[in-house]
Backbone as numpy.savetxt, mean C-alpha at the origin, in Angstrom:
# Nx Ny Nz CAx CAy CAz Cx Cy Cz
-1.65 -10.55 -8.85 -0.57 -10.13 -7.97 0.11 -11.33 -7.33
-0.90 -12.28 -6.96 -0.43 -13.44 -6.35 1.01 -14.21 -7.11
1.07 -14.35 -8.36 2.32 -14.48 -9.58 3.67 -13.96 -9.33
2.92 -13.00 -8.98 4.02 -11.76 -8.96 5.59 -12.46 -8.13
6.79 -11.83 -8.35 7.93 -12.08 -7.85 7.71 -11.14 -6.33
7.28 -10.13 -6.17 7.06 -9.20 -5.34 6.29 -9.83 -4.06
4.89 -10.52 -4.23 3.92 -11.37 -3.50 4.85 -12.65 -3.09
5.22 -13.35 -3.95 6.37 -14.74 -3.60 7.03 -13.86 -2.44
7.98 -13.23 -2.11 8.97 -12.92 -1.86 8.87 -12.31 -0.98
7.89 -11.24 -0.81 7.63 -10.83 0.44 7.16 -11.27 1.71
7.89 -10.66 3.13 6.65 -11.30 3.71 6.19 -10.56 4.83
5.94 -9.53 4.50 4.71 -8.65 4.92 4.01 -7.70 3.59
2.93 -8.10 3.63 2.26 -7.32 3.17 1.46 -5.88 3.58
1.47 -4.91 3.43 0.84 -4.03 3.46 -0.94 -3.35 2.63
-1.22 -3.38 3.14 -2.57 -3.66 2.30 -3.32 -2.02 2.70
-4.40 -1.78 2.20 -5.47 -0.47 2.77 -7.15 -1.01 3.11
-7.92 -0.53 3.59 -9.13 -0.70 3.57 -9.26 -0.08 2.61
-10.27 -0.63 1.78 -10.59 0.34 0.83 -11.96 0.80 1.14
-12.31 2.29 0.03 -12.97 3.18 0.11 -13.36 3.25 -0.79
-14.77 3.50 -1.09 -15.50 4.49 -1.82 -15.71 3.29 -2.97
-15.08 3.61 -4.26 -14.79 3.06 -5.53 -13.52 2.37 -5.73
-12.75 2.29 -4.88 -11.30 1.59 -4.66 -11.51 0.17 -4.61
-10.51 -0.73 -5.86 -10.09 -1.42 -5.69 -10.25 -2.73 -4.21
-11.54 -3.42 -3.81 -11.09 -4.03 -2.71 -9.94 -5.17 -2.77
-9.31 -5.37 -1.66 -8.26 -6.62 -1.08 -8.35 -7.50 -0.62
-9.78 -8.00 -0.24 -10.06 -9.28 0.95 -9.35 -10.29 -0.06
-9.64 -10.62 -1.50 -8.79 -11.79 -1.29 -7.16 -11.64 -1.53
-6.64 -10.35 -1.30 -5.48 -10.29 -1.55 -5.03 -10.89 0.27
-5.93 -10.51 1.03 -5.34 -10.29 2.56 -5.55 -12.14 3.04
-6.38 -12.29 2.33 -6.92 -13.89 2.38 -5.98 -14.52 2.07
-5.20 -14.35 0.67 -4.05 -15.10 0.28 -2.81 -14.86 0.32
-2.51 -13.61 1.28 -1.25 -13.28 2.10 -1.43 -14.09 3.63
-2.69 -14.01 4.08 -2.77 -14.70 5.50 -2.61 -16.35 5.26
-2.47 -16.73 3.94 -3.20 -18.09 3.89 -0.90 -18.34 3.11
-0.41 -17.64 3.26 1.10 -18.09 2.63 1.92 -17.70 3.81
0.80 -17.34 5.11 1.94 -16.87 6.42 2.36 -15.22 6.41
1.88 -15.01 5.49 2.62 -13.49 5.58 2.00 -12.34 6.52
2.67 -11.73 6.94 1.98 -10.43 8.20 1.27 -9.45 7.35
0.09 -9.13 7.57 -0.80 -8.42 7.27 -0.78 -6.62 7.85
-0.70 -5.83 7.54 -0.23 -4.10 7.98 -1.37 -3.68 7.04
-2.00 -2.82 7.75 -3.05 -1.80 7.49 -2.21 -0.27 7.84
-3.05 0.58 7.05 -2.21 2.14 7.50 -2.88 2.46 8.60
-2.18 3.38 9.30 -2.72 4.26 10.59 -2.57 5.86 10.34
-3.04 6.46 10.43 -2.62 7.86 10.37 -2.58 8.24 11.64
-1.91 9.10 12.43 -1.48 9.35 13.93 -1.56 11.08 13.89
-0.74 11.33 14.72 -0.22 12.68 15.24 0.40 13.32 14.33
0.32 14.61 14.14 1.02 15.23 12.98 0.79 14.64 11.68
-0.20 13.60 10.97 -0.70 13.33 9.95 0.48 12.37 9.35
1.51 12.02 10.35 1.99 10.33 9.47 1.69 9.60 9.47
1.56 9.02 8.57 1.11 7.72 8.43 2.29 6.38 9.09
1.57 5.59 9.77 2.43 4.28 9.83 1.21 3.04 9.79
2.52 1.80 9.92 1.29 0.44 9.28 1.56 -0.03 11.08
0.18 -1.11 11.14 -0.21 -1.62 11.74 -0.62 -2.99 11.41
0.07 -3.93 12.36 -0.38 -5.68 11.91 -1.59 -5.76 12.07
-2.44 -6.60 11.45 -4.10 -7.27 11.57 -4.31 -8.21 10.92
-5.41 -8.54 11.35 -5.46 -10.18 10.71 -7.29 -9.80 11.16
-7.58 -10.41 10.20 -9.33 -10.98 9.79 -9.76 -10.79 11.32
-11.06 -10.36 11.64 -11.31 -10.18 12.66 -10.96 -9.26 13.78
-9.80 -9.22 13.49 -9.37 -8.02 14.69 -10.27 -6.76 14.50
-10.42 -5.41 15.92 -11.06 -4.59 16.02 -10.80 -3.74 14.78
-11.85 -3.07 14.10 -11.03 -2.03 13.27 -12.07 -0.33 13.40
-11.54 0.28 13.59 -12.18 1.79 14.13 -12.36 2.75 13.24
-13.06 3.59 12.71 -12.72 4.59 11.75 -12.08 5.74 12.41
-10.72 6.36 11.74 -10.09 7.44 12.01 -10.96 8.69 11.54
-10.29 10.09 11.64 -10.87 11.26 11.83 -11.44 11.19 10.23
-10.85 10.29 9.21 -11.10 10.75 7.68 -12.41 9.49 7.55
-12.59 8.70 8.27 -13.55 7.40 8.22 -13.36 6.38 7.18
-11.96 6.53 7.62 -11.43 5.18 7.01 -10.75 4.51 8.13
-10.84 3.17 8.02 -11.02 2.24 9.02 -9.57 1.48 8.92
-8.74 1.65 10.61 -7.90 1.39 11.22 -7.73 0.41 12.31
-6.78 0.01 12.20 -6.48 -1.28 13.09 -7.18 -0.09 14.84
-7.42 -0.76 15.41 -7.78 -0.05 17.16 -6.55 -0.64 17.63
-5.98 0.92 18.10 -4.57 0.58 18.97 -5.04 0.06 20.45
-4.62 -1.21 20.88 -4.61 -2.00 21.38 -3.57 -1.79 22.54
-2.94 -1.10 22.52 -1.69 -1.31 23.10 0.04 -1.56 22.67
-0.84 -2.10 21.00 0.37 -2.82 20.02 1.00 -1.34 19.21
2.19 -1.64 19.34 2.89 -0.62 19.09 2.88 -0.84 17.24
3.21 0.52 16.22 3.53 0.36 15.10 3.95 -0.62 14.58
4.49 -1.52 13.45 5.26 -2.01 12.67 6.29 -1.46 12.68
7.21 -2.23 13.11 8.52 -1.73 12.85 8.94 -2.30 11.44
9.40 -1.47 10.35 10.37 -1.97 9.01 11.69 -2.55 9.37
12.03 -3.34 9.48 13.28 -4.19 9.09 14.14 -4.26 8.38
15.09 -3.81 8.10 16.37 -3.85 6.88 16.32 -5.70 6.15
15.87 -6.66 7.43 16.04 -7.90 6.87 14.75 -8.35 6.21
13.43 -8.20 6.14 12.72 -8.64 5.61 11.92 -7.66 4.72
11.63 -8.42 3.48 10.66 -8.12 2.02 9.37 -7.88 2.68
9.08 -6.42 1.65 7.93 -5.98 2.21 6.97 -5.48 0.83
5.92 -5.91 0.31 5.12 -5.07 -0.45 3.71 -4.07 0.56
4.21 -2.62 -0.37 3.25 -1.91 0.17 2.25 -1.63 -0.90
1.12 -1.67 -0.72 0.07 -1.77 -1.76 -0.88 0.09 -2.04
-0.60 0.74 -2.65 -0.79 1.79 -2.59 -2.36 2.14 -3.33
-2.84 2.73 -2.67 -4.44 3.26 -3.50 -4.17 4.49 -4.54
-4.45 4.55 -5.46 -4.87 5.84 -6.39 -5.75 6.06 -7.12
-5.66 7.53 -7.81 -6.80 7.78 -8.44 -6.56 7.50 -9.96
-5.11 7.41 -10.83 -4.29 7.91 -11.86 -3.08 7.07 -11.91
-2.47 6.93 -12.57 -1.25 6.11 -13.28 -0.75 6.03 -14.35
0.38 6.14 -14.94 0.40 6.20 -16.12 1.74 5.28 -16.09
2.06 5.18 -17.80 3.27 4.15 -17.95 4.63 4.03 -17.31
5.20 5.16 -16.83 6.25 5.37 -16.13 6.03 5.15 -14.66
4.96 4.66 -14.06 4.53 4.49 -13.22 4.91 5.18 -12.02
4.41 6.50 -12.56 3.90 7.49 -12.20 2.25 7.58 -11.09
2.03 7.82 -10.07 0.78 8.32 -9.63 0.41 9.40 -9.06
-0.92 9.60 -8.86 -1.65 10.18 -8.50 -2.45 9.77 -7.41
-2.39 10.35 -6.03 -2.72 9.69 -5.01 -4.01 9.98 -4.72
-4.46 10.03 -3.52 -5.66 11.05 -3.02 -5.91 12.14 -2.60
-4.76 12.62 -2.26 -4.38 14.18 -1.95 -4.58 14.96 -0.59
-3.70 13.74 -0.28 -3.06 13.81 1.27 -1.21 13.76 1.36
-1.06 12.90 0.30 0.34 12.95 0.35 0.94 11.63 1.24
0.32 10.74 1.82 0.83 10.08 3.09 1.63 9.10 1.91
0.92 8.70 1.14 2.54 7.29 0.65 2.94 7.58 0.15
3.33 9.30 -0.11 4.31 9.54 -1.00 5.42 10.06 0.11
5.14 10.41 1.41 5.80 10.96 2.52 6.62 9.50 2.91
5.91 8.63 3.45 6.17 7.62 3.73 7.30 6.60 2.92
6.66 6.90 1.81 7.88 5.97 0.67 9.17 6.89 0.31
9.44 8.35 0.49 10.40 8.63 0.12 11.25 8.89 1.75
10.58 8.72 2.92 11.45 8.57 4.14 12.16 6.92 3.88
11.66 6.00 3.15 12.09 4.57 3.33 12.55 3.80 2.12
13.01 5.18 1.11 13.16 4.85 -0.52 14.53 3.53 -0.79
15.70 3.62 0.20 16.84 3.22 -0.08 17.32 2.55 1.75
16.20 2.43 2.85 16.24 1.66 3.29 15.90 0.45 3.40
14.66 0.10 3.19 14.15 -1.22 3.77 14.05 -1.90 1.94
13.83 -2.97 2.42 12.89 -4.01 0.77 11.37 -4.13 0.56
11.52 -2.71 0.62 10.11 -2.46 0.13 9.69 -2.12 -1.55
8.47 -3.03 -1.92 8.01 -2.85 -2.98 6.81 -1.85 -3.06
6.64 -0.56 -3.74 5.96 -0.17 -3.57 4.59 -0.08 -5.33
3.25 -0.62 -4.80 2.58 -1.38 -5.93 1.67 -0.26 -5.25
0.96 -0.28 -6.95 -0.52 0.88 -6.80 -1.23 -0.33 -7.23
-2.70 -0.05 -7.04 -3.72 -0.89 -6.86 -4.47 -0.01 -7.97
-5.01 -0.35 -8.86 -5.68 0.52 -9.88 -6.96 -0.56 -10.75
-8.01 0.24 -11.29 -8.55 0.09 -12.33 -7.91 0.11 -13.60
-8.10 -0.42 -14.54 -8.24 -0.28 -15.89 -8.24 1.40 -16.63
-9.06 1.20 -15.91 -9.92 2.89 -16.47 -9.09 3.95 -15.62
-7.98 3.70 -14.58 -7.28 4.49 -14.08 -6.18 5.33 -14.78
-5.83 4.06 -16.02 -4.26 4.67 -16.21 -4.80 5.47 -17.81
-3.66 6.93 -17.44 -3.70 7.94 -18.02 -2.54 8.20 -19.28
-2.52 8.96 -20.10 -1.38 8.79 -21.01 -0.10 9.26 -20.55
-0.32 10.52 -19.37 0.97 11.15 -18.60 0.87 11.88 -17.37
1.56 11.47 -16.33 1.08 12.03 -15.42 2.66 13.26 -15.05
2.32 14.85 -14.69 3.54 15.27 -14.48 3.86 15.08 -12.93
5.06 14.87 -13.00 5.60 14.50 -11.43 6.07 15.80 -10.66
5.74 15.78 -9.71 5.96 16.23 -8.53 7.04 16.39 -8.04
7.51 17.35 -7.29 9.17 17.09 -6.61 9.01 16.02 -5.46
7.62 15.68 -5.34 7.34 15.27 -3.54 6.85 13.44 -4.29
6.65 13.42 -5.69 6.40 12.33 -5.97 6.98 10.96 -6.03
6.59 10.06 -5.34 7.63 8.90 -5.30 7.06 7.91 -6.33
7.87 7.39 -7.34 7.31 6.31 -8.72 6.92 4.80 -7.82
6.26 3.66 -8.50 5.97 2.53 -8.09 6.94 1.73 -8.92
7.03 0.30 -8.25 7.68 -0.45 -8.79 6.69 -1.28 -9.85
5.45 -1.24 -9.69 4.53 -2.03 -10.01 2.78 -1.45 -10.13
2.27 -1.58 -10.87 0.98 -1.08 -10.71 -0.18 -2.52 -11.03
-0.87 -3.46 -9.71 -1.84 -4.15 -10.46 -3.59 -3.81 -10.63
-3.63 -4.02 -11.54 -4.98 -3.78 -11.90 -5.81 -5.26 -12.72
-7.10 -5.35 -12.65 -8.06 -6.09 -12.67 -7.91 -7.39 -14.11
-6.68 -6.74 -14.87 -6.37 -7.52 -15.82 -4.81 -7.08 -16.24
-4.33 -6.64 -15.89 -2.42 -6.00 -16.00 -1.94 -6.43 -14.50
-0.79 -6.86 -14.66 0.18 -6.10 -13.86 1.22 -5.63 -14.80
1.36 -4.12 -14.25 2.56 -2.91 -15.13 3.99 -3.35 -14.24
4.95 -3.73 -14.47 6.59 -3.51 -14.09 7.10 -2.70 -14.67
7.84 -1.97 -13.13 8.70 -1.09 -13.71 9.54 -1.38 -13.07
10.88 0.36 -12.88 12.15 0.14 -11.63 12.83 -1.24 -11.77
């Protein structure tokens, strides 16, 4: 990912804790913190939106109602998106296929999230996948938002 035109260019990254069998990021967050770039974890809030939150190595992190682990609101308000600055958001799934197409976890939050911010901000939106993730076809959704990018453990897929 680090190669990538998307990683160059951005400069906030968006990243997830990961879970379970997911894909981890420490050295993705290692080598976004280590090129200056702002670091955003998701939050899930009130009414089940999701928004990102800045962090950096060390800071508090809390498990939410699903026990996945969130920046501790501090006082620090959301991330605000910017019309002026490049942003990759790094998306978790279960599924992918060539049209880069996914399959989330089945909550819906980055697909809510990415189609409120499809044609505002410069956001890249990248799935994080296994090998063994991607499928021959995935059917889309009316609620489904595509990736620009899918990396996995030996690919990165471009699309858009």
């Amino acid at each position: 990912m680090a190669a990538t035109p998307w990683f160059r260019d951005a400069q906030c990254i968006a990243v997830y804790c990961a879970q379970y069998d997911e894909p981890q990021l420490d050295a993705l967050i290692a080598l976004a913190r280590e090129h200056g770039k702002t670091v955003l974890l998701p939050v899930v809030g009130a009414r089940n939106a999701m928004q990102f939150r800045s962090w950096h190595p060390g800071a508090t992190l809390i498990n939410n109602r699903y026990g996945i682990a969130e920046p501790r609101d501090s006082g620090r308000h959301h991330h605000r998106f910017l019309s002026r600055v490049r942003y990759v958001v790094c998306a978790p799934l279960t599924a992918f296929d060539a049209q880069l197409r996914r399959v989330g976890m089945g909550g819906g939050y980055y697909d809510r999230w990415f189609s409120q911010r499809l044609h505002r901000y410069g956001v890249r939106r990248i799935g994080i996948a296994f090998d063994c993730q991607r499928v021959e076809d995935i059917e889309a959704q009316s609620w489904d938002v595509s990736l620009h990018g899918v990396v996995t453990e030996t690919h990165v897929y471009k699309g858009l």
